[in-house]
N, C-alpha and C positions, 0 to 999 in steps of 0.2 A: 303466821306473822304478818302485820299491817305494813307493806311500804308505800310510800307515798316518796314521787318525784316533785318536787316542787320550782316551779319556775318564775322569774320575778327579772322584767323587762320593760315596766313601764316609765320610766325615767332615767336619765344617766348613767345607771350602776343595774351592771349584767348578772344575775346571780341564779345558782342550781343549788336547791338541796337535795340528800335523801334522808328519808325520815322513817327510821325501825319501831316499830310501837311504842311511836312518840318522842323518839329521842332524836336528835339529829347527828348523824354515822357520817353524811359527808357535808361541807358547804367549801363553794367556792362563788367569789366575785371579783367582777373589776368594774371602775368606773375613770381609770385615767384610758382606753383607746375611745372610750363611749361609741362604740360598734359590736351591737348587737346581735346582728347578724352573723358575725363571724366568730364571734366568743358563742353564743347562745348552744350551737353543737356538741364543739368540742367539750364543753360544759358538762352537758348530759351524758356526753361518751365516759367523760373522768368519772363521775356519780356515782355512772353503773359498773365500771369496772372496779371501785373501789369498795362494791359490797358485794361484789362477783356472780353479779346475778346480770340476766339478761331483761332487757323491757319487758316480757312478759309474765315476768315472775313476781312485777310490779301493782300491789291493788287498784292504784289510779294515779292520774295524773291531773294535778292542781294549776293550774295558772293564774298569775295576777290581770285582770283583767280588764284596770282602770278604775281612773280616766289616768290619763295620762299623756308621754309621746307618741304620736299618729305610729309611727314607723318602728319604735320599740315595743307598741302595742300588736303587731302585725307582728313582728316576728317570734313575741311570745306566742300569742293564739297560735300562730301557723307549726310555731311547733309544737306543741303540748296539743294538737289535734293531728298533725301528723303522727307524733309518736301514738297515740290514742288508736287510730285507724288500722295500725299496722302491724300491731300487738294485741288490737283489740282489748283494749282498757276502757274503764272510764274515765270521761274529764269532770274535772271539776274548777270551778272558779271564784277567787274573791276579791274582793274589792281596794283598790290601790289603800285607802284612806282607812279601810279596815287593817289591813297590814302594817299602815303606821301608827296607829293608836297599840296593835298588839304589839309594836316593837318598843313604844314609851313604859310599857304597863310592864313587859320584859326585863327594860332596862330598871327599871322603876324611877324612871324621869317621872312622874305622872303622879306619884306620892304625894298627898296635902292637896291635891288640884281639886276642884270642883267638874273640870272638865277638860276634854282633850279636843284640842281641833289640830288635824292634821290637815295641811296647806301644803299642794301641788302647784308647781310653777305650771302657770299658763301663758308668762310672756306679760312683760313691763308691772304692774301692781293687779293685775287680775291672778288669781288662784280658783284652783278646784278644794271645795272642801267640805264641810258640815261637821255638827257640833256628835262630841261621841260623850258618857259618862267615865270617869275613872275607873271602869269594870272593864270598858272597852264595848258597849253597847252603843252604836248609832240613833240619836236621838231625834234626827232631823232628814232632809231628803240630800242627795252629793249635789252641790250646785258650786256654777260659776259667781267668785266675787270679785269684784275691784275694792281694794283692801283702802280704807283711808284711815286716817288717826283714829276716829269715836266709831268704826267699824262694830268693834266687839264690845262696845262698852255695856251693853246689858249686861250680860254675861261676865263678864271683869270685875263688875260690881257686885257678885254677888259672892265673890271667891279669887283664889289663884288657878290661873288658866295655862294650861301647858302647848303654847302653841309648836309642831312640832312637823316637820318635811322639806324639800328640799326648798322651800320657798320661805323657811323659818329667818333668813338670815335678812333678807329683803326688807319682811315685812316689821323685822325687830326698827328698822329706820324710823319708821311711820307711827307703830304703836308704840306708845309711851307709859302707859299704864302702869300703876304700880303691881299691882297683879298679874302683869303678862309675865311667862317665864320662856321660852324660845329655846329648840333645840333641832340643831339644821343636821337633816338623818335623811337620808334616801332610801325607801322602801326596798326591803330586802329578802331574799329565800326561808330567811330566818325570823321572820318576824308573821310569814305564812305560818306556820305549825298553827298555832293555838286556834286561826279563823276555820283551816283547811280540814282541821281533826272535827271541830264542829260541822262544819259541810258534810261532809264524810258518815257521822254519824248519823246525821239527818236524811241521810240518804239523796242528797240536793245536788243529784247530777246532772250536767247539762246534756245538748243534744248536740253531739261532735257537728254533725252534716250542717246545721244550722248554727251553731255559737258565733257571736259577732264581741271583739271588744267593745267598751262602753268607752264613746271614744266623748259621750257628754258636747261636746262643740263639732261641728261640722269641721272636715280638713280644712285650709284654707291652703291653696297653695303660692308659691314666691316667686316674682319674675325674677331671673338675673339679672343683675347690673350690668352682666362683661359682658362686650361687644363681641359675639362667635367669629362675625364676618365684618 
């Protein structure tokens, strides 16, 4: 039997699946603590006791990989390479923006579209994203954009565009397009299967010692405002 752990931490909403030759046996998520770190564990522990097997009983372990939150990205990697090392599994990884196109084409939000663009909050009207087909194939490379009104309008023009992620709701202000259609979804454990089983197949495992999230932008870090002293 194929199992697959699936872990998905790159934006506000914390989520674990397990996934039995392709079906998915468990999922759990939260996105009201938005603390990753501390759900991300106990997560995997519920997972695995709820298909009664121990990590190593597990074929591999997927993680979402970005782009996404610096620090939600670091806690997936760190565990889905933790649980990897210690169990001796493989990891595997895919792409924040792949996961959201497979969760439109899931829901079938994505129906009649010409195309899927899945948009990652990156902070004020810039997003992470690239143009995917309604199959769910990436057409383009994952890049940073600053979203304005005639942003998409190539593309808008030549069909219904399913813009779709946690940054959908933002950028619905901006685009005006009769073709734009908008659907504000936070990449989830569940929306991993369809990339992860591809990975999987393809035999596209990463290298645990070396994997680095795609973190796409340099960290930038914040001075506090509060006076310590």
């Amino acid at each position: 039997m194929t199992r697959l752990l699936l872990i998905e931490t790159s934006t506000a909403l914390t989520s674990v699946a397990l996934v039995a030759d392709g079906e998915v046996v468990f999922y759990k998520d939260d996105s009201a603590s938005r603390n990753q770190s501390a759900l991300t564990a106990p997560f995997i522990k519920e997972a695995l006791d709820s298909g009664g097997i121990s990590a190593k009983e597990l074929t591999a372990v997927c993680v979402g990989m970005g782009p996404g939150s610096y620090t939600g990205l670091r806690v997936g990697v760190s565990s889905a390479k933790g649980l990897c090392f210690g169990a001796g599994l493989p990891l595997l990884a895919v792409g924040t923006l792949d996961i959201l196109a497979s969760e439109a084409i899931l829901r079938g939000s994505a129906e009649g579209c010409t195309r899927i663009v899945p948009l990652v909050d990156a902070r004020r009207m810039e997003v992470y994203t690239a143009n995917f087909s309604p199959q769910g194939e990436r057409l383009d490379e994952v890049h940073a954009q600053v979203v304005e009104a005639n942003t998409f309008d190539s593309i808008l023009e030549e069909g219904p565009v399913l813009f779709v992620g946690d940054a959908a709701d933002k950028c619905s202000s901006v685009i005006k397009h009769p073709n734009a259609r908008f659907l504000q979804l936070y990449p989830s454990a569940r929306g991993m299967v369809r990339p992860a089983l591809a990975e999987l197949s393809a035999g596209n495992f990463r290298d645990t010692a070396y994997f680095e999230p795609f973190y796409l932008k340099d960290f930038v870090a914040t001075v506090s405002r509060k006076k310590l002293f």
